[in-house]
N, CA, C and O atoms as a DFTB+ gen file, in Angstrom:
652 C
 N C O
     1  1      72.905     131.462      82.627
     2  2      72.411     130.426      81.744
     3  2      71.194     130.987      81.008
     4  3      70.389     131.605      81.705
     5  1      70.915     130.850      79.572
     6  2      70.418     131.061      79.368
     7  2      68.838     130.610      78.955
     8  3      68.803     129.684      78.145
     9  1      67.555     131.123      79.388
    10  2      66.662     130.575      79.742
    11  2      65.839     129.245      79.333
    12  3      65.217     128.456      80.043
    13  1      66.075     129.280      77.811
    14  2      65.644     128.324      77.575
    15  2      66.635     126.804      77.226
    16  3      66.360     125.757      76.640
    17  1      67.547     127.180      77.731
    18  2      68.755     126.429      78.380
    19  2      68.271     125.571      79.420
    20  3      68.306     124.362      79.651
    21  1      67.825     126.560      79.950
    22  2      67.420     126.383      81.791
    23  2      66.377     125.153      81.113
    24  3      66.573     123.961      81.352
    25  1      65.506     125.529      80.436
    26  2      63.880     124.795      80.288
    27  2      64.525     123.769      79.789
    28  3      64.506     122.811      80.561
    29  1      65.101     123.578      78.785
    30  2      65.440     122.312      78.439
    31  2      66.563     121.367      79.288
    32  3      66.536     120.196      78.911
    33  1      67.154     121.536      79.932
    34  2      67.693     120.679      81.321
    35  2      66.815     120.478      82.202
    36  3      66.989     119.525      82.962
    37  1      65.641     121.305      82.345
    38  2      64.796     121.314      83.332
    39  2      64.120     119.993      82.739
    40  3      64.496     118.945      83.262
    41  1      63.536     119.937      82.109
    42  2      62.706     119.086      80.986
    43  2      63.560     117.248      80.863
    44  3      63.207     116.079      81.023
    45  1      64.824     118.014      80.485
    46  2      65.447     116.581      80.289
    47  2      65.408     115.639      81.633
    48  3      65.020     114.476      81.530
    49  1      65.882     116.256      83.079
    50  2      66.284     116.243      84.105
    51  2      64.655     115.312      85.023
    52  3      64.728     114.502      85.947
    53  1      63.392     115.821      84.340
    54  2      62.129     115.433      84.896
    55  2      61.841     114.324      84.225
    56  3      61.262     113.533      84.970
    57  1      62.021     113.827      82.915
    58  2      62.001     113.000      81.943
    59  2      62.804     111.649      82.588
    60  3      62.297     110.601      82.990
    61  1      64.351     112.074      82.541
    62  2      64.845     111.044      83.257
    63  2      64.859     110.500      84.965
    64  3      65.017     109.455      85.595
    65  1      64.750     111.076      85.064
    66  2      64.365     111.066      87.419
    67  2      63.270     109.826      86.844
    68  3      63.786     108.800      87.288
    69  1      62.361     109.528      86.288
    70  2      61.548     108.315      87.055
    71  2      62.178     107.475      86.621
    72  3      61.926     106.394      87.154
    73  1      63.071     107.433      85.712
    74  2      63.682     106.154      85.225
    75  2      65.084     105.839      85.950
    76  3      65.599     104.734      86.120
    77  1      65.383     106.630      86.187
    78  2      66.643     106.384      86.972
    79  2      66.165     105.428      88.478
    80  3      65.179     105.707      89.159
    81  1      67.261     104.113      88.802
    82  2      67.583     103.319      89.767
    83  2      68.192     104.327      91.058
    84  3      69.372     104.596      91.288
    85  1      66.841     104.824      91.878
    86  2      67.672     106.259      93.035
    87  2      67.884     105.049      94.368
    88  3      67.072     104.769      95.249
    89  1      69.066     104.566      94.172
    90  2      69.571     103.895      95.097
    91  2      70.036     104.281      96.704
    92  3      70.259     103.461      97.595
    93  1      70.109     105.663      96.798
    94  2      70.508     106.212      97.387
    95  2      68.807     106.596      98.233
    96  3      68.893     106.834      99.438
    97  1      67.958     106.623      97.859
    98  2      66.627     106.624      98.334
    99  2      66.186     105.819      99.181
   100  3      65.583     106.186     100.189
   101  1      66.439     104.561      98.875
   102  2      65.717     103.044      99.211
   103  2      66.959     102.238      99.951
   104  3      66.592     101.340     100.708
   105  1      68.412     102.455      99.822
   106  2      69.428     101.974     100.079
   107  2      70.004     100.805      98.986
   108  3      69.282     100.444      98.056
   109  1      71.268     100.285      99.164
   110  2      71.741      99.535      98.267
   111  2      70.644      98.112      97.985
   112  3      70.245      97.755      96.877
   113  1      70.355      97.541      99.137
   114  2      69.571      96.571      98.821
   115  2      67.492      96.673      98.438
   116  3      66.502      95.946      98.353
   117  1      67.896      98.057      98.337
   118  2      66.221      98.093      97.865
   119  2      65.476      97.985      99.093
   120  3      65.910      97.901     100.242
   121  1      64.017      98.005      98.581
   122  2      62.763      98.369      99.264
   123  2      62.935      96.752     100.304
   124  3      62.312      96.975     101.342
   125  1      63.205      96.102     100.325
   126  2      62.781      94.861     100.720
   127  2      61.888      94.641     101.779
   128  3      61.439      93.495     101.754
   129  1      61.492      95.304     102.661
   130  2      60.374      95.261     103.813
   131  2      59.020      95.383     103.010
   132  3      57.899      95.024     103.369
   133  1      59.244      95.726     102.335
   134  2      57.360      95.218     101.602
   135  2      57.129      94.242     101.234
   136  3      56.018      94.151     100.712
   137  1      57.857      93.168     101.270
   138  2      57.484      91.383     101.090
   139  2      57.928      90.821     102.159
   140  3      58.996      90.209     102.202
   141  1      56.964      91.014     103.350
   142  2      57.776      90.300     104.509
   143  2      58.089      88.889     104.273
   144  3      57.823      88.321     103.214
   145  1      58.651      88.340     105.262
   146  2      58.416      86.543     105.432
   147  2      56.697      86.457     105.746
   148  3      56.025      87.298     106.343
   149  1      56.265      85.243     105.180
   150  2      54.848      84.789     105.376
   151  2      55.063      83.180     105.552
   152  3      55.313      82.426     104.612
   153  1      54.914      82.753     107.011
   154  2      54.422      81.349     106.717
   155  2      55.481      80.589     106.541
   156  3      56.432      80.516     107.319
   157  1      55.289      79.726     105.034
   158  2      56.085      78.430     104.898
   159  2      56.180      79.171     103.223
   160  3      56.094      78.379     102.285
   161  1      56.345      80.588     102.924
   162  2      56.613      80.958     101.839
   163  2      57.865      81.153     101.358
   164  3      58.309      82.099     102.010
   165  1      58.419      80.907     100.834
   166  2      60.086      80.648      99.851
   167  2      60.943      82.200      99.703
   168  3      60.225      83.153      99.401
   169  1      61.899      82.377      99.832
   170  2      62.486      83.474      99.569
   171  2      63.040      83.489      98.274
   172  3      63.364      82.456      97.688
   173  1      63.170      84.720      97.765
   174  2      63.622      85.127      96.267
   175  2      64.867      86.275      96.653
   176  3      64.976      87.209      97.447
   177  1      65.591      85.733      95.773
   178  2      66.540      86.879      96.169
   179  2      66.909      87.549      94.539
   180  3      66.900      86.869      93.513
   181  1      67.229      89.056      94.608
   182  2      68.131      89.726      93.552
   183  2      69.570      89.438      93.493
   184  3      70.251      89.348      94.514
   185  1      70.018      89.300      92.361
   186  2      71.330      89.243      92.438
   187  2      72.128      89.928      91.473
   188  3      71.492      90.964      91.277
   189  1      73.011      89.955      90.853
   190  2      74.191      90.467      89.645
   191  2      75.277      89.871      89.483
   192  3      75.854      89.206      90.343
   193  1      75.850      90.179      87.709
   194  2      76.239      89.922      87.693
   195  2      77.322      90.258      86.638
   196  3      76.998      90.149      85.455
   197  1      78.709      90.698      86.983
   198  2      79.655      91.509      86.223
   199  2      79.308      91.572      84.855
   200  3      79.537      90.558      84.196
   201  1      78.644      92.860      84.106
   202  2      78.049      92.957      83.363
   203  2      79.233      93.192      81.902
   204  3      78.995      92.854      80.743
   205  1      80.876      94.055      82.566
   206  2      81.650      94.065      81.552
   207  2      82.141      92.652      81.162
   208  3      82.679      92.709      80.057
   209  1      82.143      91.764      81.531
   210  2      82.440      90.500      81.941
   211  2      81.901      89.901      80.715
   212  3      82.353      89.730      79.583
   213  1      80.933      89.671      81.227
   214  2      79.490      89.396      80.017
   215  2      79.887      89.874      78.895
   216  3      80.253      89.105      78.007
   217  1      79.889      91.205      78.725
   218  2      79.648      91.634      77.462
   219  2      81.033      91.473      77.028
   220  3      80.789      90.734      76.074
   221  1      82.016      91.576      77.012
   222  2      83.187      91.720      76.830
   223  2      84.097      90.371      76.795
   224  3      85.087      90.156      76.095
   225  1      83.351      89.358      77.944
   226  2      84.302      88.261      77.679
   227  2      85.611      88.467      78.468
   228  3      86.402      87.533      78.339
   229  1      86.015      89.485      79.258
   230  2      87.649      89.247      79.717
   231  2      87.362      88.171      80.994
   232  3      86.260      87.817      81.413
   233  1      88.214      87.909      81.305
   234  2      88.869      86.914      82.410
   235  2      88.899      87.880      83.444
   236  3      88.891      89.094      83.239
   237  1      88.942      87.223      84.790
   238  2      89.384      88.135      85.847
   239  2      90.707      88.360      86.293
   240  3      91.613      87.558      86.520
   241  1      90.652      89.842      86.396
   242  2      91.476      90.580      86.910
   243  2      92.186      90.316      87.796
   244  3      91.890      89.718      88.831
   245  1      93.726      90.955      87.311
   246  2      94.631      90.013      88.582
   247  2      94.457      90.800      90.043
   248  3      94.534      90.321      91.174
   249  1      94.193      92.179      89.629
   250  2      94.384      92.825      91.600
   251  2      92.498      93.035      91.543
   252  3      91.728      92.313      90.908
   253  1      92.199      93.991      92.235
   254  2      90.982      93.960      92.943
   255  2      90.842      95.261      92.541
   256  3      91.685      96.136      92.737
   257  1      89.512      95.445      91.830
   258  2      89.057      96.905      91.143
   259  2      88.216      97.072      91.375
   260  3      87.562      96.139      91.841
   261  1      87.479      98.653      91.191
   262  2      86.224      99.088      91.630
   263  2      86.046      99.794      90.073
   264  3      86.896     100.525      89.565
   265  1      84.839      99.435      89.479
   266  2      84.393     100.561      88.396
   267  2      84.007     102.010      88.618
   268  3      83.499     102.329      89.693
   269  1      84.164     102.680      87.906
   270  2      83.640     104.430      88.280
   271  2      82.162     104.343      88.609
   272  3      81.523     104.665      89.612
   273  1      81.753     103.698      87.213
   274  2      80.699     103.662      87.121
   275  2      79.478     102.434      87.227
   276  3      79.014     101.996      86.175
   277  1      79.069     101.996      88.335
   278  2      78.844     100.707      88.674
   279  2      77.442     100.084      87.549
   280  3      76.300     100.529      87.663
   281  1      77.779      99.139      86.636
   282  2      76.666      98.480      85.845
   283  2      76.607      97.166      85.738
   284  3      77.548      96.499      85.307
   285  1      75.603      96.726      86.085
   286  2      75.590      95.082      86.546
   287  2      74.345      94.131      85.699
   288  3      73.268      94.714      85.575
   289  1      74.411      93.158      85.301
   290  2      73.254      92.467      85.049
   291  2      72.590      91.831      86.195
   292  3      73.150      90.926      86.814
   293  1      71.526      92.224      86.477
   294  2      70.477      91.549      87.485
   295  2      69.602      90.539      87.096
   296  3      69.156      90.434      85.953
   297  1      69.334      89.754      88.074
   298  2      68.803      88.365      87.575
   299  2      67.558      88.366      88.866
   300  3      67.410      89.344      89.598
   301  1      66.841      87.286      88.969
   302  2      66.232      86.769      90.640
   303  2      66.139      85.552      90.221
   304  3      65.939      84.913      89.188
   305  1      66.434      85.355      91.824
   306  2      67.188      83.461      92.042
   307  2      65.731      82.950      92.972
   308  3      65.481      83.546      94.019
   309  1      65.108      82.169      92.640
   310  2      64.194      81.425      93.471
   311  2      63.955      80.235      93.187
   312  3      63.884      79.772      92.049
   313  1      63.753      79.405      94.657
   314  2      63.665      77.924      94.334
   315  2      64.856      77.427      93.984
   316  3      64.755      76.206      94.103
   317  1      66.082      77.749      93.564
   318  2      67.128      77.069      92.939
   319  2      67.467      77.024      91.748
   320  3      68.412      76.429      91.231
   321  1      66.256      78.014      91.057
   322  2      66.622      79.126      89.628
   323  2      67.211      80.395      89.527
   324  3      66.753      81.475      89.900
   325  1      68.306      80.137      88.966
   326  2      68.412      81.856      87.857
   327  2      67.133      82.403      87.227
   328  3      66.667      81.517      86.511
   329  1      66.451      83.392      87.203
   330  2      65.996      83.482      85.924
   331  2      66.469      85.098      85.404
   332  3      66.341      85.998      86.235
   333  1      66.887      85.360      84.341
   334  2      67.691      86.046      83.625
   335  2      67.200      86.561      82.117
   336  3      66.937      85.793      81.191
   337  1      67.122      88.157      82.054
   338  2      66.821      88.248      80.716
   339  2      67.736      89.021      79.928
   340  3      67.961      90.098      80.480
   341  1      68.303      88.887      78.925
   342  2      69.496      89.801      78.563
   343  2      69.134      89.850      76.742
   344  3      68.479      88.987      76.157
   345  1      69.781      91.142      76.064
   346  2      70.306      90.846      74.554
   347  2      70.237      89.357      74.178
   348  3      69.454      89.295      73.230
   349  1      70.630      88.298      74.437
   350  2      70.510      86.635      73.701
   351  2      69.589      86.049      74.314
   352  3      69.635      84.819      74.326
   353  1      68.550      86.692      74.960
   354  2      67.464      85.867      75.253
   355  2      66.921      85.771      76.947
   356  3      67.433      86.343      77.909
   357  1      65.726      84.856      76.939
   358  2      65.300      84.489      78.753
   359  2      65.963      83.367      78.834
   360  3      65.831      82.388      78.100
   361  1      66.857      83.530      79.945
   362  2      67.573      82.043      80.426
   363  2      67.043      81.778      81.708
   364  3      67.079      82.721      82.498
   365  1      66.552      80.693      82.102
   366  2      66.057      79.959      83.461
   367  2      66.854      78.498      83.412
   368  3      66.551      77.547      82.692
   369  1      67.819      78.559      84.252
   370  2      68.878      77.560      84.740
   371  2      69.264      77.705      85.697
   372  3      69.088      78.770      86.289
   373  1      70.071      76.497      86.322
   374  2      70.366      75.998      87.817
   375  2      71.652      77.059      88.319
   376  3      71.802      77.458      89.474
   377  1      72.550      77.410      87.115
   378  2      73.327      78.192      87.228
   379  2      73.107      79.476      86.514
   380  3      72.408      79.461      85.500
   381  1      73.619      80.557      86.927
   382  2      73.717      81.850      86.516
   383  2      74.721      81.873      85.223
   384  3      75.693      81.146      85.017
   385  1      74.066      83.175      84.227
   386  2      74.625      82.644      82.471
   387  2      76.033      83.408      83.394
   388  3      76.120      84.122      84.392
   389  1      77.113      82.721      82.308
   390  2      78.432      83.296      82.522
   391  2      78.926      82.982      84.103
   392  3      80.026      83.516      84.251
   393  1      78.619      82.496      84.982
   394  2      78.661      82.219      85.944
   395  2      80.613      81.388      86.420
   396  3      81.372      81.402      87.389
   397  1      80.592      80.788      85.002
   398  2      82.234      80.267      85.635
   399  2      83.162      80.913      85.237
   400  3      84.253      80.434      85.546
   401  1      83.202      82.441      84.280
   402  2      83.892      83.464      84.147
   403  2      83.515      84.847      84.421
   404  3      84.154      85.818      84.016
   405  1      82.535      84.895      85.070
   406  2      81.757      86.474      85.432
   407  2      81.762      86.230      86.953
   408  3      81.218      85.266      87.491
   409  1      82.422      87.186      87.575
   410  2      81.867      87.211      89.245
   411  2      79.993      87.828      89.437
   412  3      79.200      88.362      88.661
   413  1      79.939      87.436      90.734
   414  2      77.993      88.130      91.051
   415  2      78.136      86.867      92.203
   416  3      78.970      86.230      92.846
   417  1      76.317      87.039      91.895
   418  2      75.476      86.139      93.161
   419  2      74.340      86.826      93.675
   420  3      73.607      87.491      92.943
   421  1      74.217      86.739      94.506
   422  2      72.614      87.170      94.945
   423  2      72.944      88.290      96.615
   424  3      73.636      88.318      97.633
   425  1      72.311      88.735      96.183
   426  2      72.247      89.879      97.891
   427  2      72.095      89.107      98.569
   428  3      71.192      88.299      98.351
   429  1      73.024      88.984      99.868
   430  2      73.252      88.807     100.873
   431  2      71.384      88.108     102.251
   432  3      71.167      87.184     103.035
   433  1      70.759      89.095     101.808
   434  2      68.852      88.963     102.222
   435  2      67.587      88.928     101.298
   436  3      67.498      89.901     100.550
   437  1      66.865      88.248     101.232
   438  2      65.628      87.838     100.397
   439  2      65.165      89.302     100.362
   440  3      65.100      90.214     101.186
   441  1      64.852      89.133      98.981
   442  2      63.976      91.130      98.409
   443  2      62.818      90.566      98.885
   444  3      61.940      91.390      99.140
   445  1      62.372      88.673      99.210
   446  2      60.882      88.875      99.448
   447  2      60.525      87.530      99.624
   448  3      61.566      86.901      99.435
   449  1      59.240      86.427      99.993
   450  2      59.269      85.624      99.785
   451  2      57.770      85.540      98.999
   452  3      57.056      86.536      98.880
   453  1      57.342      83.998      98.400
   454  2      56.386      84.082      97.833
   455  2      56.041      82.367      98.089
   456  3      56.880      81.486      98.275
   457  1      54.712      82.232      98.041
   458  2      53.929      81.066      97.778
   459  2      54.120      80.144      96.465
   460  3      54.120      78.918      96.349
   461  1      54.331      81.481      95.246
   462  2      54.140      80.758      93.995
   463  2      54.818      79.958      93.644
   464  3      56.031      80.064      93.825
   465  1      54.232      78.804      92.976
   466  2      55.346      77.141      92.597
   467  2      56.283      77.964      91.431
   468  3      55.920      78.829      90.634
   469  1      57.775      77.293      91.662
   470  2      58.437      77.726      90.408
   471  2      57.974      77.391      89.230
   472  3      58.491      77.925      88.249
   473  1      57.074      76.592      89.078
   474  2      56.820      76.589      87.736
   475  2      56.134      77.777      87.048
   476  3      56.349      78.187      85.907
   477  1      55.088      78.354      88.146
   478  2      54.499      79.255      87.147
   479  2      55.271      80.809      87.003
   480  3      54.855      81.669      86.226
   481  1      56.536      81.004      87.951
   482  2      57.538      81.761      87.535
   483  2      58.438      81.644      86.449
   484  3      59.061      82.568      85.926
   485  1      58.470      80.268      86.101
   486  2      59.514      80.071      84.926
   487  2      58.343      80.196      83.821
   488  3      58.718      80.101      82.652
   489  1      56.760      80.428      84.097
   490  2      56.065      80.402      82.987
   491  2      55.865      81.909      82.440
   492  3      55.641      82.282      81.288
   493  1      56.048      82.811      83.868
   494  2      56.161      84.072      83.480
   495  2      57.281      84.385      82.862
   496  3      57.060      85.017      81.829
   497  1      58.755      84.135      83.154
   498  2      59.930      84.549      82.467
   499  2      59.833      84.003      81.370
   500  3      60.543      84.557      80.530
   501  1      58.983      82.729      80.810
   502  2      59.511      82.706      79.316
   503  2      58.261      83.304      78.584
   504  3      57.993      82.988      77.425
   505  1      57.618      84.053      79.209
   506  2      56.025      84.610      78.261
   507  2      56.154      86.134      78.635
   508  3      55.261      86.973      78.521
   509  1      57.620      86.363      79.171
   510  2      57.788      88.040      79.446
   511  2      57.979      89.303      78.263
   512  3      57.649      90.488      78.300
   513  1      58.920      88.177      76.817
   514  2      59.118      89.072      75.461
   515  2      57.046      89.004      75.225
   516  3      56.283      89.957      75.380
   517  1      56.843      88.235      75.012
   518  2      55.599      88.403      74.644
   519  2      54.509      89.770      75.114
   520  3      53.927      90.673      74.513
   521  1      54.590      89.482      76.004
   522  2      53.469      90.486      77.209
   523  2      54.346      91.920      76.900
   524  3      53.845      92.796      76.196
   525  1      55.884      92.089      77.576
   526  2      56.142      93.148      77.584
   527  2      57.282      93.955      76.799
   528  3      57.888      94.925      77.253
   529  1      57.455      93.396      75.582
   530  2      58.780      93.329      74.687
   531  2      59.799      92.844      74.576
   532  3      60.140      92.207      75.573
   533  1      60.626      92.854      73.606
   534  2      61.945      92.463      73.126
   535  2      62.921      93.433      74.399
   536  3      62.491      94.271      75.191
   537  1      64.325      92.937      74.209
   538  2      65.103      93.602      75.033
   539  2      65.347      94.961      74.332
   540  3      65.409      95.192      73.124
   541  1      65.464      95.768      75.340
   542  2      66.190      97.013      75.084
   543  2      66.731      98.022      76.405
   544  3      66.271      98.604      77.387
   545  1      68.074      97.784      75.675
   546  2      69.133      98.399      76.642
   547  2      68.491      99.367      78.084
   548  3      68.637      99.264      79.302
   549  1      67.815     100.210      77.274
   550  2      67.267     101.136      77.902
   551  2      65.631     101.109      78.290
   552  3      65.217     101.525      79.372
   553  1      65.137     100.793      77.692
   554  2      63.785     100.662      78.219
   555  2      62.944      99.169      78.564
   556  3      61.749      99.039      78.830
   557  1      63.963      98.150      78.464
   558  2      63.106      96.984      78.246
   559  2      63.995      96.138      78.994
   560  3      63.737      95.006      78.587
   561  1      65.107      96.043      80.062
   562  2      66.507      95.701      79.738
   563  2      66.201      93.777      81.408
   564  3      65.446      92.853      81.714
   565  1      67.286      94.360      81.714
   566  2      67.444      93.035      83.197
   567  2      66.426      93.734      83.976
   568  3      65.233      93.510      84.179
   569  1      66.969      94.344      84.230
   570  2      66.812      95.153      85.634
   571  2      64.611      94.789      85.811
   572  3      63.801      94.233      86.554
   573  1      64.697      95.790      84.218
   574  2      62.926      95.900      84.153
   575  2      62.153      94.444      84.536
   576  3      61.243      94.221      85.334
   577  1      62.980      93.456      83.533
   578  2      62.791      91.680      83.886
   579  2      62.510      91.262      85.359
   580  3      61.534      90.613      85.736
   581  1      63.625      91.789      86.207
   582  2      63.688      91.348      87.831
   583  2      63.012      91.642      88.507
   584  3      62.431      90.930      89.327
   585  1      62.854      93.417      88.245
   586  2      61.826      93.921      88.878
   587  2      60.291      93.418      88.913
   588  3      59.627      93.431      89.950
   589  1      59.727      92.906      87.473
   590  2      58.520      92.420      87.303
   591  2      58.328      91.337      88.012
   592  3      57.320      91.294      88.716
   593  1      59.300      90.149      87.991
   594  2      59.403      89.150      88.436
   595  2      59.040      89.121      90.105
   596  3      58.273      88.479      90.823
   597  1      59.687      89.810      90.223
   598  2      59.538      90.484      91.921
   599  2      58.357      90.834      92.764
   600  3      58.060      90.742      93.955
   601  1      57.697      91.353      91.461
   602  2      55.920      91.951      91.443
   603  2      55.569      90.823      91.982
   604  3      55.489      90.500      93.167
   605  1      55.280      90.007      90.628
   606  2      54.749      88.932      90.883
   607  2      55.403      88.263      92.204
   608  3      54.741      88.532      93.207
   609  1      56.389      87.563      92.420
   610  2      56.523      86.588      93.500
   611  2      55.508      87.622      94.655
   612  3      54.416      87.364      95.161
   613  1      56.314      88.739      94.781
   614  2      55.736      89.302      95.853
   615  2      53.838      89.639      96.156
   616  3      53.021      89.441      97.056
   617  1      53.856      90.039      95.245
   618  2      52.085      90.656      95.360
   619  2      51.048      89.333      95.113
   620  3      50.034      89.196      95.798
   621  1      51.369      88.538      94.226
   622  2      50.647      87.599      93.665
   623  2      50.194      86.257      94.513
   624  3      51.046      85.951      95.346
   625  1      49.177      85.490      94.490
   626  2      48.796      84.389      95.070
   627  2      48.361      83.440      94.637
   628  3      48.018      82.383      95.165
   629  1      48.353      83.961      93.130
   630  2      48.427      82.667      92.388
   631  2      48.787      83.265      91.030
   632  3      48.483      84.422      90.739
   633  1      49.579      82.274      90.036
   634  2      49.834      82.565      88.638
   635  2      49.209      83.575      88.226
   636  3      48.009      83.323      88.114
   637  1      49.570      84.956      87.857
   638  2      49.508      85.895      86.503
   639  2      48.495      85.226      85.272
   640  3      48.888      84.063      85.176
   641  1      47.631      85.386      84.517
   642  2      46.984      84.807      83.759
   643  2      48.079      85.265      82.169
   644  3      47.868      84.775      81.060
   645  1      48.940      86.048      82.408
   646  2      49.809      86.592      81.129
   647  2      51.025      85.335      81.582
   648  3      51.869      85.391      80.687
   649  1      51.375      84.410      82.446
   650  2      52.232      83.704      82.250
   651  2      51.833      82.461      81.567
   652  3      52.677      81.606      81.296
């Protein structure tokens, strides 16, 4: 190979590693032992949800398939909310978007629990384009949404002053 071959895979390869989801690190369900149970504090869970589905609109499949390549929309469910950020917007509803033609749901165990009233979570998901951008596929997307969300329930003890 030739060397500066080498440098530029090398380069690309360091660039992408922090952004990449290393599932295989943390296990399928993530870090979750860093938000223990506390108290009389509420659990939040991650969930997904068939993302070709979504985008695409088909119906489900008559036999039982596995994708090559696994890509999902992620949401977090607390209190008895979705909250969800995608391409058409922040949705916070009782049900998950696409929910009566998209399979998903929530992991099986709480990523965490938290004190905070749903309200001031639904105040962060709809003041999230603001604070931290518009969607984008790649740098701005669900995933980034859930994860923040997560921050907060988890670390926080009272409302974010950006919600």
């Amino acid at each position: 190979m030739h060397h500066n071959t080498f440098i530029l895979l090398l380069v690309v390869f360091v660039t992408i590693l922090p952004a990449l989801d290393a599932w295989w690190l943390v296990g399928k369900n993530g870090n979750n032992r860093q938000c223990p149970r506390r108290g009389s504090a509420s659990p939040y869970y991650f969930g997904t949800t068939n993302l070709a589905c979504m985008i695409n609109g088909k119906r489900k499949r008559r036999a039982p398939s596995r994708g090559v390549w696994e890509y999902t929309h992620r949401f977090i469910y607390y209190q008895g909310y979705y909250f969800e950020f995608s391409n058409r917007g922040i949705f916070v509803h009782r049900n998950r978007i696409d929910s009566h033609r998209c399979s998903g749901g929530t992991e099986s165990s709480p990523a965490g629990y938290s004190y905070l009233d749903v309200e001031c979570i639904k105040n962060c998901a709809h003041s999230y384009r603001r604070n931290f951008g518009n969607y984008n596929f790649l740098s701005n997307n669900c995933h980034h949404f859930a994860n923040k969300l997560s921050e907060v329930l988890c670390t926080r003890s009272s409302c974010p002053s950006w919600c």
